[in-house]
N, C-alpha and C positions, 0 to 999 in steps of 0.2 A: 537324830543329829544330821546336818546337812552335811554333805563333800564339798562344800563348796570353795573353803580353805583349807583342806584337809593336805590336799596335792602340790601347795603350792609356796613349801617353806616357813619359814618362822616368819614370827612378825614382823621381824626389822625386814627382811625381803621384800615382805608385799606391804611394807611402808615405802620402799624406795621403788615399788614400783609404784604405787599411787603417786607419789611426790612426779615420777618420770611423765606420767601419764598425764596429772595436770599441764606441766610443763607443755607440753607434746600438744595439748589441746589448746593452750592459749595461745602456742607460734602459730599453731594453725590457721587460727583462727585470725590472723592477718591475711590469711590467702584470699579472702574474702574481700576485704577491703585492697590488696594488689591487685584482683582479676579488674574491679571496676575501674582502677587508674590505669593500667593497661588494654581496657577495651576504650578507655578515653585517649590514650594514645594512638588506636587504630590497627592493635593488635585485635582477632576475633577471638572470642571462648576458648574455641576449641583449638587453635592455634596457642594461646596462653599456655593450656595445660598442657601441651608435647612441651613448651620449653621448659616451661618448669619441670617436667621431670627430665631433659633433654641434659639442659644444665645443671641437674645435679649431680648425672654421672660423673665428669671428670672431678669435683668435689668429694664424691664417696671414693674414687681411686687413688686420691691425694693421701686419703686415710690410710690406705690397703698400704701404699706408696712405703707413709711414716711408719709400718707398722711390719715390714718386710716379708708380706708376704702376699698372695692372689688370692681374689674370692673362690671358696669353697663350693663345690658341685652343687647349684643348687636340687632342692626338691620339688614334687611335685607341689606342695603347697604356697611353697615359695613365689610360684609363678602364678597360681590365682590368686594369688593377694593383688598381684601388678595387677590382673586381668579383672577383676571386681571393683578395684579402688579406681580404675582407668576409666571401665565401664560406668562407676558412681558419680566422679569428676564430670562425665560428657553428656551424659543423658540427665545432670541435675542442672546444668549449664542451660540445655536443651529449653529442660522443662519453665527454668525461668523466663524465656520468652514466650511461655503459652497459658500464664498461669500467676496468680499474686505472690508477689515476694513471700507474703506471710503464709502462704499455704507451699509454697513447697518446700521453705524453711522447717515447718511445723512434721512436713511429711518424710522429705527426706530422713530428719534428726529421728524418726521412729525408730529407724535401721538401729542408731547406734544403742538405744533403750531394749531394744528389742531380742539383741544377740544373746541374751541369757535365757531365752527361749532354743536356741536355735543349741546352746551347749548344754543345755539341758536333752534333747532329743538326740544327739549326734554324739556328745561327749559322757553324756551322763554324769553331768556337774551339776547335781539339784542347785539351784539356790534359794536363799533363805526367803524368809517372810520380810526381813528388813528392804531385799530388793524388790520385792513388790511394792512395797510402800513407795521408794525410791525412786522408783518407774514412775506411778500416779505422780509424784513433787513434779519429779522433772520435767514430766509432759506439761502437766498445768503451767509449769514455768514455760517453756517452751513455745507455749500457745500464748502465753502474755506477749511474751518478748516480742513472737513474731505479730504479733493482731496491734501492738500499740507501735510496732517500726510501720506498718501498714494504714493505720487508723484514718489516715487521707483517700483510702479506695485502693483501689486495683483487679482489675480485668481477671476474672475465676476464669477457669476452664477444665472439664471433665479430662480432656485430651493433656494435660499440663500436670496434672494431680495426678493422672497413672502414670506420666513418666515419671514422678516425683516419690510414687510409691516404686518403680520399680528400680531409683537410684538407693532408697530406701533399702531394699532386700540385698544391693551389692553393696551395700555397705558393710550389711550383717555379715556376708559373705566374707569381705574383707579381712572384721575382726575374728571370726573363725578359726579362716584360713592361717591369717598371720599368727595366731595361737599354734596351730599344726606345727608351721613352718618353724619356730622358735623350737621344737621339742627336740630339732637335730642339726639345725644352724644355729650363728650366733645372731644377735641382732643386726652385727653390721653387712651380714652375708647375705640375711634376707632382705634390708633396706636396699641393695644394690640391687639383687637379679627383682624384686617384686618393680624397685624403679626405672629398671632397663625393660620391664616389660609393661608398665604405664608410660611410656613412649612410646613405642612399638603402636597400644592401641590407639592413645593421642595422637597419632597422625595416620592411622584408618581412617580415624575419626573425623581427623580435616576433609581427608578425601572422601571419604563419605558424603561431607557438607558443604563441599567445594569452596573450603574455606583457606585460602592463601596461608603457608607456612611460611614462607621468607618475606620477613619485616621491610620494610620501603628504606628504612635508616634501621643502622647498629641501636641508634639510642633507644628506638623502640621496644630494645630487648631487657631496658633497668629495671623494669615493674617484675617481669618474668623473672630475670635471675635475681631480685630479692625474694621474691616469693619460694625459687628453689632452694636456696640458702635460710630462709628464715624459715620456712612452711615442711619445704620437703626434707631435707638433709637434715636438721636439728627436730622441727615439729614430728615429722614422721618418726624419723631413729629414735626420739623419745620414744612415742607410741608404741612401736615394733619391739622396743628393748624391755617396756616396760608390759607389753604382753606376757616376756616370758617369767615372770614375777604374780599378775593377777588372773584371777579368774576373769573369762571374756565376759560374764555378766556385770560384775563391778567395774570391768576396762570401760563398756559400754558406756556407764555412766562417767564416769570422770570425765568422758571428751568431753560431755555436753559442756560443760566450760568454754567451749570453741565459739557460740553464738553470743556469750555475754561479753567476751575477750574482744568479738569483731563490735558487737555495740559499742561498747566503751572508746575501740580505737578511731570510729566513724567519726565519734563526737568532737572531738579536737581537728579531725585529719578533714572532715566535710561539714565540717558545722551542724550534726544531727542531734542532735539534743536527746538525753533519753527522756519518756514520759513517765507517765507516773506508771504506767502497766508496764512498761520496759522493766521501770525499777523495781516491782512486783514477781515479772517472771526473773529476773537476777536472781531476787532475794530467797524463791522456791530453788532453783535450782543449786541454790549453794548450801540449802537446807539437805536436797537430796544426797549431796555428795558427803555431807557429813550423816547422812541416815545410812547411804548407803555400806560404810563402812565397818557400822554394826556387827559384831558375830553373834550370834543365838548363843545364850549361855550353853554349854555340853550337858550331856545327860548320861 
């Protein structure tokens, strides 16, 4: 029998954490389609993501605000989740200027398939034979989705694809960590201090890349602050809340919903039509989410 559910409540629990999870992975999944209308306003990348996570602090302290009382000490997990999800954000960003859209789509999203390896080795949460399967749907999906958004060409690069893969590995990092983090904060306590520490590195990160942080115009910043409202505050506090509900193998998989969520929004919002591989890898990854949900009969 696996642990894979074993730790992690009754069914309605890690029913409402999957429900939170998808959630969490569909607003996200606008962040996507806000970073491009925001670099078309002449905000840069890495400039984007300080503000978005810049402005969602005083948003998560409106909560604390309503709720009477201050974030809780964080832990050490707490703050590498900001420090992995910061790092994931900046170096996928990166990678996308050295590299086809469809390969570092395909590479990055490994990370999030992949974390059920990494709680396997680290947590000791076997998981089942259903997430394997799961895995295989979802990547096959994955690699549709991104090779038919692609299918017009784009510039490969060795140098692109390992930053791709090593946004990839802080992603795993991420959901790990934000697993830890959840086992002695509540959700809203680690969404704050992990997003006060995804600022912090978002703007190393400018400086790093000598990329301007203060906008030419206020108006420059509406792409950003809907993305920290939609993506960070709601998208993330889903995810984070709903960590503390699912195993990070199954968590993994429900984002992937994040890349079929930004397809779909493209379409109306940019005129990008999906194709028919588009509609292929959708159709695998929504296959995987309902494989992945599977328990191995008990024995």
């Amino acid at each position: 029998m696996t642990t894979q559910t074993a730790a992690y409540g009754d069914a309605r629990s890690v029913l409402i954490g999957t429900v939170l999870l998808l959630t969490g992975g569909v607003l996200v999944g606008f962040a996507a389609i806000g970073l491009r209308l925001s670099v078309g306003d002449g905000v840069g990348p890495q400039a984007t993501g300080f503000w978005r996570f810049f402005l969602s602090l005083p948003v998560i302290l409106m909560v604390f605000v309503a709720r009477g009382r201050l974030p809780a000490k964080p832990n050490l997990f707490a703050i590498l989740t900001g420090v992995f999800f910061g790092l994931d954000i900046g170096v996928w960003h990166l990678s996308l200027t050295m590299t086809s859209v469809a390969n570092a789509t395909f590479i990055v999203n490994m990370g999030s398939l992949f974390v059920g390896v990494l709680a396997w080795v680290f947590l000791k949460d076997r998981p089942s034979i259903f997430w394997a399967i799961a895995v295989a749907l979802a990547l096959s999906g994955v690699w549709f989705l991104s090779a038919g958004k692609s299918a017009a060409g784009g510039a490969s690069d060795i140098r692109g694809d390992m930053l791709a893969l090593f946004a990839a590995c802080f992603l795993s990092g991420y959901f790990l960590c934000g697993k830890l983090a959840r086992d002695t904060l509540s959700a809203l306590d680690v969404l704050f201090w992990a997003t006060a520490t995804m600022a912090c590195v978002a703007f190393i990160l400018c400086l790093v890349f000598r990329e301007p942080v203060v906008p030419e115009t206020l108006g420059q910043l509406k792409w950003p602050l809907a993305i920290a409202v939609c993506s960070q505050v709601l998208g993330q506090g889903c995810i984070i809340a709903g960590l503390g509900r699912v195993p990070p193998a199954i968590a993994g998989i429900m984002v992937i919903v994040q890349p079929v969520a930004s397809a779909l929004i493209s379409w109306p919002v940019f005129g990008e039509a999906l194709s028919v591989m588009q509609f292929i890898g959708g159709g695998l990854i929504l296959v995987a989410l309902l494989v992945a949900q599977r328990r191995p009969a008990r024995r």
